[in-house]
N, C-alpha and C positions, 0 to 999 in steps of 0.2 A: 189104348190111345183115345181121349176126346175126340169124340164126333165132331165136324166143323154145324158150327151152330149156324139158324136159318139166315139167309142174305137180309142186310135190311134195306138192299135196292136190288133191283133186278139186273140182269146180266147183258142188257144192251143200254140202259143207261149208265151200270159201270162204266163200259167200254169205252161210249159217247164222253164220261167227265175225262177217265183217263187217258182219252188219245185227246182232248183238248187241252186238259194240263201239261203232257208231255211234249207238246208242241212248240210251246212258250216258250223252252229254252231254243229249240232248232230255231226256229222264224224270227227271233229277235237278232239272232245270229246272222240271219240270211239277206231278209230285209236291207240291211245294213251295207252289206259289203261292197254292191255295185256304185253307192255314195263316196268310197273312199278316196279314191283318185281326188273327187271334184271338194271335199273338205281341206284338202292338204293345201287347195289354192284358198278355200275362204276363208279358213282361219290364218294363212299366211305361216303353213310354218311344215314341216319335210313330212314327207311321206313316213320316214319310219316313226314318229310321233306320231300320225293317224293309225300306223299298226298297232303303236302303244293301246291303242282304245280297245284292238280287237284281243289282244293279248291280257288286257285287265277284267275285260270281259270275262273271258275264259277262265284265271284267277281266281273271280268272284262265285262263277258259278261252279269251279271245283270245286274251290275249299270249304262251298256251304251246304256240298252234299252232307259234310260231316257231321254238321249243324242240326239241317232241318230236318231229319229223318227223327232225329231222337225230342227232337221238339213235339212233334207229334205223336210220339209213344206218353213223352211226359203231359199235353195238354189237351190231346185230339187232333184227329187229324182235318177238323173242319177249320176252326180258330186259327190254328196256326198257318192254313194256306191264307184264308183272310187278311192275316197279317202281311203276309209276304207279298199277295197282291196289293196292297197299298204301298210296300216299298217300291214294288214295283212302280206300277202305275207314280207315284211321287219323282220316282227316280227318269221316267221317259220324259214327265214334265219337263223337267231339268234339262235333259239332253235337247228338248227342244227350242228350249229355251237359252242354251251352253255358248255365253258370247266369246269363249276361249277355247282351247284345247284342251287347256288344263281342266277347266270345267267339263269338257266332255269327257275326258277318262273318269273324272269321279264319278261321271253319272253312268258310265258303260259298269263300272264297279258297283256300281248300288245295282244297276239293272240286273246282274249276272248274279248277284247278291237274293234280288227280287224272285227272279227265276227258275232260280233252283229248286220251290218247292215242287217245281212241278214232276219231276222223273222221279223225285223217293212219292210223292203221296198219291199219282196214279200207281204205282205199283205196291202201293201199299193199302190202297183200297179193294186191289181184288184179293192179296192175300189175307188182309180181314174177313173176306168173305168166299171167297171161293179157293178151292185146290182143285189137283187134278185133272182133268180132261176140259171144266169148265176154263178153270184159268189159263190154259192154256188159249184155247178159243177168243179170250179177250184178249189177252196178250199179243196175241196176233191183230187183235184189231187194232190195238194201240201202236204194234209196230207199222202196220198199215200208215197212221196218220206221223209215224214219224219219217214216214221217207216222203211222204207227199207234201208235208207242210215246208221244209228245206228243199223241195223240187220247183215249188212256183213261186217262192218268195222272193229271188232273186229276179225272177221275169217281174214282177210286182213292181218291188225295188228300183229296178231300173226303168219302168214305163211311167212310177211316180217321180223318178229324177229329172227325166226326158221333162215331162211336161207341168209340174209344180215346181219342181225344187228339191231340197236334202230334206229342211224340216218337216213337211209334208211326213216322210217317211215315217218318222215317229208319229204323225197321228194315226197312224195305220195302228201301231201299237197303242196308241193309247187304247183305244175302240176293240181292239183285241182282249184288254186289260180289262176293261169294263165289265165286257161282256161276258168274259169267263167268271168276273167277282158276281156279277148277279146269278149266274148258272148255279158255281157254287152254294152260293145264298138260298135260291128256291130250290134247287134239284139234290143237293149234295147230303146225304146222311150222315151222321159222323159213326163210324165205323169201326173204331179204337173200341176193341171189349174190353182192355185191358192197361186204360191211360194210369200211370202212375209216376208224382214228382221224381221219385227217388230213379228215374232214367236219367235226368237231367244231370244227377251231383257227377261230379267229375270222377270217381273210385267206380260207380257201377257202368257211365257209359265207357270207360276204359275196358271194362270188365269186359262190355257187351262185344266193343271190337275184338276183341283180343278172342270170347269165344267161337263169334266169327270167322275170323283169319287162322283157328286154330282148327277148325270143323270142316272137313274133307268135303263134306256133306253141298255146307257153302263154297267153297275156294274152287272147287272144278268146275261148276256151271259158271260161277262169277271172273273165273279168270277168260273163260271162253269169251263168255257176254263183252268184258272189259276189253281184251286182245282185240276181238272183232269189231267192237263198233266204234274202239282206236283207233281199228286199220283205215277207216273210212274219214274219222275228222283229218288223222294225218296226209291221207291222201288229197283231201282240199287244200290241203298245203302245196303239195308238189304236182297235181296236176295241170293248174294253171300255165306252171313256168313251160310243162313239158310239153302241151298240147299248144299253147299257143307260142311260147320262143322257137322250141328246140321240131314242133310239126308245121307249125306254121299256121295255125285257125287264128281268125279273128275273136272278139272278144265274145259276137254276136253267134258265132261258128261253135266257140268251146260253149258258152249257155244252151244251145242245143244238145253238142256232142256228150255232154253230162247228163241229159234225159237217158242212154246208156244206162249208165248206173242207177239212175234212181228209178228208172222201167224196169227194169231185172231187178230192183228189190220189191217193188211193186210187186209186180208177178208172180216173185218166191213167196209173197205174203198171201196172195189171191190160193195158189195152188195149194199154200197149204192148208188153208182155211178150208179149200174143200176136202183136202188128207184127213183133217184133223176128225171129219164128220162119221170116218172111215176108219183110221186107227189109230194108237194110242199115239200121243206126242211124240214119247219116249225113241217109238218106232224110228226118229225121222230122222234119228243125230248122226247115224253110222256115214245115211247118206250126205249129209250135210257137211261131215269132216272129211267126206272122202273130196266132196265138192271144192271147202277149202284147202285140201292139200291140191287138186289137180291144178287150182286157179293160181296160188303162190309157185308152181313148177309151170305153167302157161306164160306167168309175167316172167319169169327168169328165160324159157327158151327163147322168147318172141323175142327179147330184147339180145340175145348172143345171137341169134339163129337169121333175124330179119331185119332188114333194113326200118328205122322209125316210122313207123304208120298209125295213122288213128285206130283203126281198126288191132294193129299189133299190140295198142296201149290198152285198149278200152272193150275190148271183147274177155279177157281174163279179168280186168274187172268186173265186168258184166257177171260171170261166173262167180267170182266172189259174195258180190253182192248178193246174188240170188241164191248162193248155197246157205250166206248168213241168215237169211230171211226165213228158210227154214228151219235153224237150229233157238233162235230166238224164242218162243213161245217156251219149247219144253227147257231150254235152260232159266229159262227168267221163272218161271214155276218152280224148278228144282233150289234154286238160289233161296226161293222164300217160306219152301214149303215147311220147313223144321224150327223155324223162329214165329211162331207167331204171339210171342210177347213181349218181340221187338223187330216187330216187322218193319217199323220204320229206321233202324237202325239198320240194318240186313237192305231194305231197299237204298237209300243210303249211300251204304259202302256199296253196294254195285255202281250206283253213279260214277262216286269217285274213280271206282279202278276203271270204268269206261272212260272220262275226261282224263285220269289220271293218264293212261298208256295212252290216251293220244297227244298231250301232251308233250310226252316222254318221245314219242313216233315223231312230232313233229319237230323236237329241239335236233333230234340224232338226224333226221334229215337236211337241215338246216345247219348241221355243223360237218356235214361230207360235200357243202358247197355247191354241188352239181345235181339239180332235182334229176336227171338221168340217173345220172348211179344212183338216190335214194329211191326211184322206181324201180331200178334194178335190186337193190339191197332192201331196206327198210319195208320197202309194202310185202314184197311174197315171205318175209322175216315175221313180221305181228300174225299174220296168218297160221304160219309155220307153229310160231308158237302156240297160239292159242290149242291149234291142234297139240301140240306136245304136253302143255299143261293136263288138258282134259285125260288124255288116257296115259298119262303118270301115277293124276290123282284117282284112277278109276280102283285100282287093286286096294286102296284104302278106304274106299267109299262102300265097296261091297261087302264086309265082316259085318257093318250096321244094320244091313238090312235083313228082315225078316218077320 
């Protein structure tokens, strides 16, 4: 086996680009949603036409996982995020400028379009350059900033609504946009040992999927990563209704009660950054699936066993959250450790299956009508799974090794 050749950036500036790329898609996302209500009156037109925006969104920035992973194997991985922040950044213009709705869903679609480079090519710059125990390390610092950057952006969001306005919000993003394109620009290495056109033609990047989805290797850490951090966009979906209709929190009440969750994934990232200093990543997942399975039979009891409470709701999530936090680092390592001459392909398609199953989490919640029962069904369900994928595909992953 090739040796991983020398870093051509060091391991706390990885971490620094890759948790500020990875951010881009949460926070653009965040930013946003506490403006929705007050759009549906300026632009003069229904609330589920402002959801259209948040839903093309999401669209954009699935389908172009597929995209920009392999753009970066074919061109590098510096150019092509370049490019993508200028969509971006072109595309925030826009929205801020959006004198219609229709105009603002095109520009949520270019945005989510924009954005996506950011989760394939943080994770594709540490597996350029690091494996094992380092990448793990960074990967945790990356997931660090992805529970922090969707934790205070909605506090942001609504203190720039309160006292500017909606458009205001996007220049928060533009200055976000900026700033990441010059970081890139002076800090960012390009990383790609191994850019070649022939990724792009349509027969090899088939090819690339297809040995992906077909490689145990990948499919058990990435169905994990994908399940779990589904479970979480989905539950943005059906928490709202359930903590504020069906418990009764005000709006001001549930933007706290959700520091919950994204403080317990916090913590699982904090704690295990220091495990990590201690033993091997690997080590961590046993407990980590034990974590997710106790939290999907926590959200099932509380809701048969106990009358509806914050605390019934959002303490099994608590647990979730923080057990995902520590499985994250050694699966998102494992996920990329075996491709790295299509590592951006392989980061990529993890995106996808992450957007993808929340996606998928949040249409089957939305189609049982009652966010109760999809708090009862759906969330301790993506969990469950994830867990049952992972040690399905373990007996097949283990022949390879040695």
């Amino acid at each position: 086996m090739r040796d991983q050749p020398e870093p051509l950036m060091t391991e706390r500036r990885t971490a620094a680009l890759g948790a500020a790329l990875v951010a881009i898609g949460p926070v653009t996302m965040a930013l946003y949603t506490p403006a929705m209500p007050v759009l549906a009156d300026a632009f003069e037109t229904s609330r589920a036409m402002i959801k259209l925006t948040l839903t093309a969104y999401f669209a954009g920035f699935a389908l172009t996982q597929l995209v920009c992973g392999p753009l970066t194997d074919a061109f590098g991985r510096r150019p092509v995020t370049l490019a993508f922040l200028v969509i971006y950044l072109a595309s925030t213009v826009l929205a801020t400028l959006a004198p219609t709705v229709e105009w603002m869903i095109v520009a949520r679609t270019l945005q989510g379009v924009g954005a996506a480079v950011g989760i394939s090519v943080s994770r594709a710059i540490v597996r350029d350059q690091f494996t094992g125990q380092t990448s793990a390390r960074i990967m945790n610092a990356i997931g660090t900033m992805l529970a922090i950057g969707p934790a205070v952006s909605p506090t942001i969001g609504g203190l720039t609504l309160e006292y500017l306005g909606w458009r205001p919000i996007f220049w928060f993003m533009i200055v976000y946009g900026v700033l990441l394109m010059l970081a890139v620009s002076a800090l960012m290495a390009e990383t790609n040992r191994y850019i070649e056109r022939a990724n792009l033609r349509v027969g090899r990047l088939l090819r690339n999927y297809a040995t992906l989805l077909a490689d145990p290797r990948f499919l058990r850490p990435s169905l994990l990563v994908g399940f779990g951090i589904g479970s979480i966009y989905t539950l943005a979906t059906i928490l709202p209704f359930v903590l504020i209709d069906r418990i009764g929190l005000s709006p001001s009440q549930f933007g706290f009660g959700m520091m919950v969750q994204s403080g317990c994934f916090i913590s699982g990232t904090v704690i295990t950054g220091w495990l990590l200093r201690r033993l091997d990543a690997d080590r961590l997942i046993p407990a980590g699936l034990v974590g997710l399975t106790a939290s999907a039979v926590a959200m099932i009891g509380a809701h048969q066993l106990l009358e509806p409470s914050f605390l019934g709701v959002m303490l099994p999530v608590g647990l979730f959250a923080f057990s995902l936090a520590t499985l994250l680092p050694a699966a998102m390592t494992a996920a990329l450790q075996g491709f790295p001459q299509m590592a951006g392909a392989a980061a990529s398609m993890t995106g996808f299956l992450q957007f993808g199953s929340g996606i998928v989490g949040s249409l089957v919640a939305a189609a049982l009508g009652d966010p109760y029962l999809a708090l009862l069904i759906v969330a301790p369900g993506m969990p469950l799974l994830a867990v049952g994928c992972y040690l399905a595909l373990t007996p097949l992953v283990r022949p390879s090794r040695g």
